[in-house]
C-alpha positions in Angstrom: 6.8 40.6 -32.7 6.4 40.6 -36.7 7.9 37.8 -38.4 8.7 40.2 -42.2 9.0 36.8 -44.3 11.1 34.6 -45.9 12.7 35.7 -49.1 15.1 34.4 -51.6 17.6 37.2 -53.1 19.0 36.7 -56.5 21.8 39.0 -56.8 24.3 39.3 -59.9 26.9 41.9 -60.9 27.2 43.6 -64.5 30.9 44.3 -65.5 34.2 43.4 -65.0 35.8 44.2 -61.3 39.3 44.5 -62.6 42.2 46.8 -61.5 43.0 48.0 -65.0 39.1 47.9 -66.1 38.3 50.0 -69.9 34.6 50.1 -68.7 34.3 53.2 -65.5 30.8 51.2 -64.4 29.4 48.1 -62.8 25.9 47.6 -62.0 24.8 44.9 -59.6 20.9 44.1 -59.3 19.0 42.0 -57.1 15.7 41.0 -57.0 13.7 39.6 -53.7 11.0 36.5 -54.2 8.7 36.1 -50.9 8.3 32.6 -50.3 4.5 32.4 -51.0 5.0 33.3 -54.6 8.5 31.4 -54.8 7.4 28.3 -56.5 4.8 30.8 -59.1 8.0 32.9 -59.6 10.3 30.6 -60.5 7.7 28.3 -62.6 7.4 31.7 -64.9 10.9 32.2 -65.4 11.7 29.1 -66.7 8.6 29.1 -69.1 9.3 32.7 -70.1 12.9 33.5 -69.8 14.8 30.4 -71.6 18.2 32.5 -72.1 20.7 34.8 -70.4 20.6 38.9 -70.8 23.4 38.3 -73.8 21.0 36.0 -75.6 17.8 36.8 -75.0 18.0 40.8 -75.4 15.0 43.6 -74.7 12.7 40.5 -75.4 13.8 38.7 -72.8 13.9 42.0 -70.5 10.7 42.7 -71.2 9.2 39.3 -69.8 11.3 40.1 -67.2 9.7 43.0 -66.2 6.5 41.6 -66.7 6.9 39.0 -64.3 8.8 41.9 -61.7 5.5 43.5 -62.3 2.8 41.3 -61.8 4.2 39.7 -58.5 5.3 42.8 -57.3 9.0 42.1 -56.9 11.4 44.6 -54.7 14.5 45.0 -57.1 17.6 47.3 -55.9 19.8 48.2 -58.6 23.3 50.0 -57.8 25.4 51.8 -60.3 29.0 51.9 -59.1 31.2 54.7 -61.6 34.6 55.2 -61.0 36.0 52.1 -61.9 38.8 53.2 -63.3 40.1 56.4 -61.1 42.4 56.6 -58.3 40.6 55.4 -55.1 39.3 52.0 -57.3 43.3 51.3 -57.9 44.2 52.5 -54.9 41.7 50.1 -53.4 42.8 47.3 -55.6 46.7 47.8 -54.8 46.1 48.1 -51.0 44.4 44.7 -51.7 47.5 43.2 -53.2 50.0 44.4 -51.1 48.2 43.7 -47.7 48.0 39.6 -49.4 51.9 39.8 -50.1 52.5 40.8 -46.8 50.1 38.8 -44.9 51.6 35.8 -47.4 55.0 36.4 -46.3 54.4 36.4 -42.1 52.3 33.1 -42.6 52.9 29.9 -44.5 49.3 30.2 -46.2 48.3 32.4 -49.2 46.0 35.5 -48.2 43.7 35.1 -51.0 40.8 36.9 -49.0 43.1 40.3 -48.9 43.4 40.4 -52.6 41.5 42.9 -54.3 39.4 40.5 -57.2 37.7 38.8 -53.9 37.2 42.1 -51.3 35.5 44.4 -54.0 33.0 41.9 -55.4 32.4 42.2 -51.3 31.7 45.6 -51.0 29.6 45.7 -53.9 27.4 43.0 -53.7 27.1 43.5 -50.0 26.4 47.1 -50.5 23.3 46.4 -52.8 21.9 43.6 -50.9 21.5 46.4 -48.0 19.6 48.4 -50.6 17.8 45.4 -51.6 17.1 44.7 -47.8 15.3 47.5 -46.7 13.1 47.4 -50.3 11.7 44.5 -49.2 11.0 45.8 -45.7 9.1 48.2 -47.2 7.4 46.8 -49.1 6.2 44.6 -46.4 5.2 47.6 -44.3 8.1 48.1 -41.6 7.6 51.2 -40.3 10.0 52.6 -37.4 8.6 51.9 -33.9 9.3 52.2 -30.5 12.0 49.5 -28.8 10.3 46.6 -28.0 11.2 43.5 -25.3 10.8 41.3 -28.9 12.1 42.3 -32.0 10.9 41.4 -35.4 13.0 39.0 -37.4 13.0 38.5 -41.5 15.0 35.5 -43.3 17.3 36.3 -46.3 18.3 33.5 -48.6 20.8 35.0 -51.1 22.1 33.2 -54.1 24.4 33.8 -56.6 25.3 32.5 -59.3 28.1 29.8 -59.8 29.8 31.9 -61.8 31.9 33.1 -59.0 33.8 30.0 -58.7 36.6 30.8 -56.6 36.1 29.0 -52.8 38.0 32.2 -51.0 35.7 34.6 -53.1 32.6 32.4 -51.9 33.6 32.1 -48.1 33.6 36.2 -48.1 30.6 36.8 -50.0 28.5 34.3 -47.6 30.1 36.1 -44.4 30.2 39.7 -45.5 26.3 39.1 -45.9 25.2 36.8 -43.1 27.5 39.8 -40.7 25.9 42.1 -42.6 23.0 43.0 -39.7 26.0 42.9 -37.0 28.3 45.9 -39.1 25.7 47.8 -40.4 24.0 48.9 -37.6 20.5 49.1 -39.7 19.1 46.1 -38.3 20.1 46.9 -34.1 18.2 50.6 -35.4 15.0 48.9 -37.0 15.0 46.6 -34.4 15.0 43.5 -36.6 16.9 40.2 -35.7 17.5 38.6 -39.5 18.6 35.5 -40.3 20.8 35.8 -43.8 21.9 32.5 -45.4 24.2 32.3 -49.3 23.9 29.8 -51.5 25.8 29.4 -55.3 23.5 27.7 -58.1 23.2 27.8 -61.5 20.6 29.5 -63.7 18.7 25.7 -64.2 19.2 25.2 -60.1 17.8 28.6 -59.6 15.6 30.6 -62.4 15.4 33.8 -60.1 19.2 34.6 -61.3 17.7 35.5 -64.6 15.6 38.1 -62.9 18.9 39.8 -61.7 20.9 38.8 -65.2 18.7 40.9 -66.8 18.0 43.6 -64.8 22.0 44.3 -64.5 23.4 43.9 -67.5 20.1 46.6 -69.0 20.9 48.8 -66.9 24.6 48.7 -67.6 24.2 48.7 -70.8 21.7 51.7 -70.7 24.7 54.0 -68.7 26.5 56.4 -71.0 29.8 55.9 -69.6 30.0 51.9 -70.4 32.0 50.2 -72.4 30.2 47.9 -74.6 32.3 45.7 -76.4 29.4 43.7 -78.0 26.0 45.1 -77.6 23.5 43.3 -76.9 20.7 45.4 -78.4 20.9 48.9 -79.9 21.8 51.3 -77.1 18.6 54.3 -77.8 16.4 51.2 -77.5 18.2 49.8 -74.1 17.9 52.8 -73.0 14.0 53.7 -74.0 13.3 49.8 -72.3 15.2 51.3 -68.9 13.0 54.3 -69.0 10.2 52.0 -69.1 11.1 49.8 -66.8 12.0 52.4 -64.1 8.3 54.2 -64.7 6.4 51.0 -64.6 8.3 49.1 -61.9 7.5 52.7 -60.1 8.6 52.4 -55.9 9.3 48.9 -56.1 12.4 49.5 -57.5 15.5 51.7 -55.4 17.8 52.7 -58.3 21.4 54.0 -56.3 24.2 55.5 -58.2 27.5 56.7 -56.2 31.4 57.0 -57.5 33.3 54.1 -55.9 35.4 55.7 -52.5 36.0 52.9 -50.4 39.1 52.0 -48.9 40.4 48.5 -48.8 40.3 47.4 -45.4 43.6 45.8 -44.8 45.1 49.6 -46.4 46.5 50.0 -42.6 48.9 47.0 -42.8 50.9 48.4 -46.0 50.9 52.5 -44.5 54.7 52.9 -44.4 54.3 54.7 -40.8 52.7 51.6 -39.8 49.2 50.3 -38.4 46.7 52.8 -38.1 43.2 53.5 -37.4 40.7 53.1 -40.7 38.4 55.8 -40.9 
């Protein structure tokens, strides 16, 4: 049996997840710490990284990526386009209905249904599975044979307290620690993890600079954003992306895919009633 570590994840979103949203991308990044170097890591943020992505700019991205660099950090970066197009409202109306509905069978408000809580879900829980098996890579998983023992790995994600809504919390932490049970990916590898979410703040946790940074670059750097306020002149974002892709090299899994997904309470508002979600 091969015990793969114990890592923190620092995961944050770039972007607005909104039904009526003027920018057609977000960008969630996260970045994996191993435990050995976590005290290093996070003693080099806060020396070298004083500010957020919005303050600090392509200085602050570049220390960034120095410090990615010289510990040899997995990062997994997604780029979600589509926000704006049919299935992303569809999704977010199926949201709202099935929480009127469920609302109105029930004395309680079903705030989990809504759409503002159940696509930061998908999202975040769709890079952290990127960000997953980076950092079983990296640590030399290969595939092998079934075994009587399997090999086990420890998540600790943590975002930031900037998602301050409890219902939004409670479905973050379990979307992530069922992650293993849904996905199938860890029964496959055979690899029993153990996943836990926490919520701090930047000074609680210097590791969700790493991610601050990494997302809102890389956002900024995609043609099809919306940047209301740039945070740096876009040819240079875009030149420090390059650079950061070519010398971050295979520790980094870059993903882009046009948001498809369907809510998963859509079944409950289909006019012909229930039905199976394919």
């Amino acid at each position: 049996m091969t015990f793969f570590g114990s890592w923190t994840v620092a995961s944050d979103l770039s972007g607005q997840p909104r039904r009526d949203n003027s920018s057609p991308v977000l960008v969630i990044a996260a970045i994996g710490v191993a435990s050995e170097v976590l005290t290093t890591v996070r003693a080099t943020v806060r020396e070298n990284v004083p500010a957020k992505w919005r303050d600090g700019g392509l200085a602050g991205f570049r220390a960034v990526q120095s410090i990615i660099v010289s510990h040899k950090l997995p990062v997994a970066v997604t780029i979600v386009t589509g926000i704006s197009a049919k299935p992303w409202h569809d999704f977010w109306d199926d949201g709202q209905r099935a929480a009127t509905l469920l609302h109105a069978g029930s004395s309680e408000k079903a705030v989990f249904a809504q759409s503002e809580h159940t696509s930061r879900m998908f999202l975040f829980s769709m890079n952290f599975a990127h960000c997953a098996g980076q950092v079983l890579k990296r640590r030399g998983w290969k595939p092998s044979a079934p075994r009587p023992k399997r090999d086990s790995v420890h998540f600790n994600v943590v975002f930031d307290t900037d998602i301050s809504n409890l219902e939004t919390r409670e479905l973050l932490a379990v979307s992530h620690q069922e992650w293993a049970d849904w996905s199938n990916v860890m029964a496959w590898a055979n690899i029993d993890p153990t996943i836990a979410v926490e919520y701090k703040t930047e000074q609680e946790e210097p590791l969700l600079m790493l991610a601050d940074y990494v997302a809102g670059t890389f956002y900024h750097a995609h043609p099809e954003a919306v940047l209301n306020k740039p945070v740096a002149p876009v040819d240079e974002v875009r030149r420090a992306v390059a650079t950061f892709k070519e010398t971050v090299g295979p520790a980094l899994r870059l993903e882009s895919q046009v948001f498809q997904e369907k809510h998963p309470l859509r079944r409950l508002t289909d006019p012909r009633g229930p039905r199976e979600v394919t």
